[in-house]
C-alpha positions in Angstrom: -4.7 17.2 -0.3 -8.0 15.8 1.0 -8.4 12.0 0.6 -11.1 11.4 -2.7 -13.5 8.8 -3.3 -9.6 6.8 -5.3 -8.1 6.8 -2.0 -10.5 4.3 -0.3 -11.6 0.5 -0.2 -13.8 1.7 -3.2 -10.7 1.9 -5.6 -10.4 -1.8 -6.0 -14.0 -3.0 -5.7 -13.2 -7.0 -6.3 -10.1 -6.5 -3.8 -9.9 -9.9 -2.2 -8.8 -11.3 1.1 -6.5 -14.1 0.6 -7.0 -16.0 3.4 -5.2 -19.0 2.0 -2.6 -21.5 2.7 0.7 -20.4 1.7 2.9 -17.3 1.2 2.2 -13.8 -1.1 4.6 -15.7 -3.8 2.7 -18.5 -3.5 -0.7 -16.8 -4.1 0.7 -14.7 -7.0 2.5 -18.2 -8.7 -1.5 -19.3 -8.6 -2.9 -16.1 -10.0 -0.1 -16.0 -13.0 -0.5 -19.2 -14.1 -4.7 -18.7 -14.2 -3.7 -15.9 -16.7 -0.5 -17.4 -18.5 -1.2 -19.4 -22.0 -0.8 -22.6 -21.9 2.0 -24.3 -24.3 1.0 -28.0 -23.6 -0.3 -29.9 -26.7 -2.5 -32.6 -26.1 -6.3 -32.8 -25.7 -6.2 -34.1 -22.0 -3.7 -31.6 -21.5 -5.7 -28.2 -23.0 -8.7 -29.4 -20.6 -6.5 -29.5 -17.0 -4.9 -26.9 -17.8 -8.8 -24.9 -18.3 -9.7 -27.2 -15.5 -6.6 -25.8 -13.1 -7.8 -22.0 -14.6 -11.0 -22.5 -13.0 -10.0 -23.9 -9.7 -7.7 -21.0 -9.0 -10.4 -18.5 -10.1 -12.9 -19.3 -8.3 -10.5 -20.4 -5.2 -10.4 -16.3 -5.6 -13.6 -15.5 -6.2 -14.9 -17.1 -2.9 -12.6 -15.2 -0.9 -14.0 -11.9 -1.4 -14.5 -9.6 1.7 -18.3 -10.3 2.9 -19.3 -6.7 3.4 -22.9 -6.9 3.9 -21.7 -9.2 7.1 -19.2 -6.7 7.9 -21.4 -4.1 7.8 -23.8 -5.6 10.1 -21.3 -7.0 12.2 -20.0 -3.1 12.6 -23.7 -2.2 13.2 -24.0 -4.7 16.4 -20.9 -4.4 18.3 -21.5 -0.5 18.0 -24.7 -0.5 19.0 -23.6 -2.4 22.1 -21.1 0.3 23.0 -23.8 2.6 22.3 -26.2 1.3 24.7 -24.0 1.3 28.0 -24.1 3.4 30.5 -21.2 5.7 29.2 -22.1 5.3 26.0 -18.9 4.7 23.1 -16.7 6.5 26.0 -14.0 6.8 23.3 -14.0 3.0 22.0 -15.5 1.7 18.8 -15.6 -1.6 16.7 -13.7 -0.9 13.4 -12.5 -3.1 10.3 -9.0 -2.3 9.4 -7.8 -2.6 5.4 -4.9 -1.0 4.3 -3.7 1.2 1.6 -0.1 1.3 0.2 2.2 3.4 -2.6 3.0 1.3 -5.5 6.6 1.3 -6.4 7.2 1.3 -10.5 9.5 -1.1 -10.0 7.8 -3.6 -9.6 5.4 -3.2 -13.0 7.2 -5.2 -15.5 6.1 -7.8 -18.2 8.1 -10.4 -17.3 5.6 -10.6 -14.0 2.1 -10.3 -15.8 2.0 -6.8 -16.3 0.5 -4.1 -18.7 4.1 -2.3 -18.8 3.3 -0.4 -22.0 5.3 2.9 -21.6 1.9 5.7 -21.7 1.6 9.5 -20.6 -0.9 11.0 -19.0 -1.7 14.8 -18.7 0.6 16.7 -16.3 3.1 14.3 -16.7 4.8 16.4 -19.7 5.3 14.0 -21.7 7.2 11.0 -19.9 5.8 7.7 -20.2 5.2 5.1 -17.5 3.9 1.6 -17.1 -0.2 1.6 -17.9 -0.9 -0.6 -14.9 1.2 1.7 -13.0 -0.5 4.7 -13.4 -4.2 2.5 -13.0 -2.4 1.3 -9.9 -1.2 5.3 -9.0 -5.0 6.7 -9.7 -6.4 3.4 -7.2 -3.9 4.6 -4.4 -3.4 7.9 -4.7 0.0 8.3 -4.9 3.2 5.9 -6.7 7.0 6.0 -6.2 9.0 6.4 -9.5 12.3 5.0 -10.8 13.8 8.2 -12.3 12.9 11.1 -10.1 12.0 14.3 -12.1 13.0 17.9 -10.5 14.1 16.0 -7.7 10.5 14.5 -6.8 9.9 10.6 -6.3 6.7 10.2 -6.6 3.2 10.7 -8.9 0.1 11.6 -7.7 -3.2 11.3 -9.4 -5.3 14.8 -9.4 -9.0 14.3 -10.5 -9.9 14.5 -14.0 -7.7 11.8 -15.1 -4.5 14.0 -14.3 -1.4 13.6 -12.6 1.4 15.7 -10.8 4.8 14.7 -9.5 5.3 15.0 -6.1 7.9 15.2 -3.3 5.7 12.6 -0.9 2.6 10.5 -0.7 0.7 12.9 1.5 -2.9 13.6 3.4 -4.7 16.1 4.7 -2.7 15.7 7.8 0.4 15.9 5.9 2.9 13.2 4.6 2.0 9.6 5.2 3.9 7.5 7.6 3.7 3.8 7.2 2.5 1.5 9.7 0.8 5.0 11.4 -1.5 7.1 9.4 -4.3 5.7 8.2 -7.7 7.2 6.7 -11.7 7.2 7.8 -14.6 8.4 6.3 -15.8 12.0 7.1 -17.8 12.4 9.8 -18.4 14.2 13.5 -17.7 13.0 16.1 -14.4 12.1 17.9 -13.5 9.9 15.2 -12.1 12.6 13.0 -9.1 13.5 10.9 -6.2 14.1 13.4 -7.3 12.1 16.0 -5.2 9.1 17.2 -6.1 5.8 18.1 -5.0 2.3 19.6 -6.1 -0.9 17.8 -6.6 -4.5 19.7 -6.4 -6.6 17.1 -3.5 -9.5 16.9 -3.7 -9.3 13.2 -3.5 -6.3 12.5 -0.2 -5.6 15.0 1.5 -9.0 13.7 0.8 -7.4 9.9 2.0 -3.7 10.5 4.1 -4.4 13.8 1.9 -1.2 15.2 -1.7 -0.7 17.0 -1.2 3.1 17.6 -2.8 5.4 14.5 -3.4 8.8 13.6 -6.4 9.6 11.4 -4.6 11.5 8.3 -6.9 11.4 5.5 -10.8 11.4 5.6 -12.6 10.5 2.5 -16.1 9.6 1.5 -15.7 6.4 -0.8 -14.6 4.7 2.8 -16.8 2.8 5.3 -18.3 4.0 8.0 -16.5 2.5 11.0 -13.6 1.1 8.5 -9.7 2.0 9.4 -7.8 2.2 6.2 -4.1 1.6 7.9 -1.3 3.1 5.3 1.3 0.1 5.1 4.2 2.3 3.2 6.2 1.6 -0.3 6.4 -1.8 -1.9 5.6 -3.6 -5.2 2.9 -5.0 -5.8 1.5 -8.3 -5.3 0.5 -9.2 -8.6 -1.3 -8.3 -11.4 -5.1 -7.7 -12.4 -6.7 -8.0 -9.2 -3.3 -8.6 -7.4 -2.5 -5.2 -7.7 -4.2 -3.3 -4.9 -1.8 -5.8 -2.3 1.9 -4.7 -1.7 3.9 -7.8 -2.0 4.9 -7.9 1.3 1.5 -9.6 2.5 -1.4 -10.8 1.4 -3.8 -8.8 4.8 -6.7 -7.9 3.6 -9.0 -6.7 6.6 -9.3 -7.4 10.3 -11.4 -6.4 13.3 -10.5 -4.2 15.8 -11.3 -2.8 19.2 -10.4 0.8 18.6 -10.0 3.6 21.2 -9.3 7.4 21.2 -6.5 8.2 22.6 -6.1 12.1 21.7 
């Protein structure tokens, strides 16, 4: 299956970067307790606690991903390239994001969740947790608890359907975390099966990996953007939260990108 428009950077337009102190429980403590009531009584009590609501929000707020600077950024160093004597030769400048398989697990109450059990068509009838199935038709694909027909996962079709599945899979065939990744149609070498090697301390200390094999292509993604698949995991958090497996809070990163195959 051919990446869509759902499987790109574009399926969680207010994604942020959290390029703050402190670990992915930390950041997700912050984001909970913005959203929590509060059960203080007390006038000077009612306002910190709205005071505390807007200092994590719009700690948030300011750290979403610049893309008119990365954009232009991505315009530059490529022109550069561009304008040597061999031209690109092979090498790029790309921004990484990543993309990941939300495990159902992980969609509960008890962490901030809308787990009210829903269906969907092509699901026959069973019932799954509402952000899970937002956070399946965002990524593409989501792991399951009970498998059905021996099949772990859901997938979202267009048209506000879904189908089980055996694997989160791409046009290249099934993912592989910290390896396949996804770009935007185009020609050019930088097409779906090619492979390439990232620079980029970041992203290898993230993903533990800087070799990549274009699986998907789609057209809701960037020109010159990498989206690296980082496998299975919960997720991060709720509402905005959600497009970030637990495991990290990476958002982006440049990268010095070369063809290899």
């Amino acid at each position: 299956m051919e990446t869509t428009s759902h499987r790109s950077f574009d399926r969680w337009p207010d994604r942020i970067p959290f390029r703050v102190a402190g670990s992915a429980d930390d950041v997700v403590a912050t984001a909970l307790q913005a959203v929590q009531p509060r059960r203080a009584t007390g006038t000077w009590l009612h306002l910190l606690g709205i005071g505390g609501m807007i200092m994590a929000w719009s700690t948030i707020a300011r750290a979403d991903i610049p893309w008119p600077e990365v954009v232009r950024r991505l315009a530059y160093e490529n022109e550069k390239l561009a304008r040597r004597p061999q031209g690109h030769n092979g090498e790029y400048f790309v921004v990484c994001t990543l993309y990941y398989t939300p495990k159902e697990s992980g969609f509960t109450f008890e962490r901030g969740f809308d787990a009210t059990p829903v269906t969907k068509r092509g699901l026959h009838g069973r019932k799954y947790p509402r952000d899970f199935l937002r956070s399946v038709k965002k990524e593409g694909f989501g792991r399951i608890v009970t498998p059905v027909d021996g099949r772990n996962y859901i997938r979202y079709n267009d048209g506000d359907s879904y189908a089980f599945a055996s694997a989160p899979t791409g046009g290249g065939g099934v993912l592989v975390p910290r390896f396949s990744a996804a770009m935007k149609s185009q020609r050019g070498v930088l097409r779906r099966g090619a492979t390439v090697v990232t620079e980029s301390p970041e992203l290898e200390k993230v993903f533990r990996s800087n070799r990549w094999q274009i699986m998907d292509t789609g057209g809701g993604l960037r020109r010159w953007q990498i989206d690296c698949y980082f496998g299975e995991d919960e997720p991060l958090g709720p509402g905005k939260l959600q497009g970030r497996p637990r495991a990290t809070t990476f958002e982006y990163a440049y990268a010095n990108a070369r063809i290899v195959d």
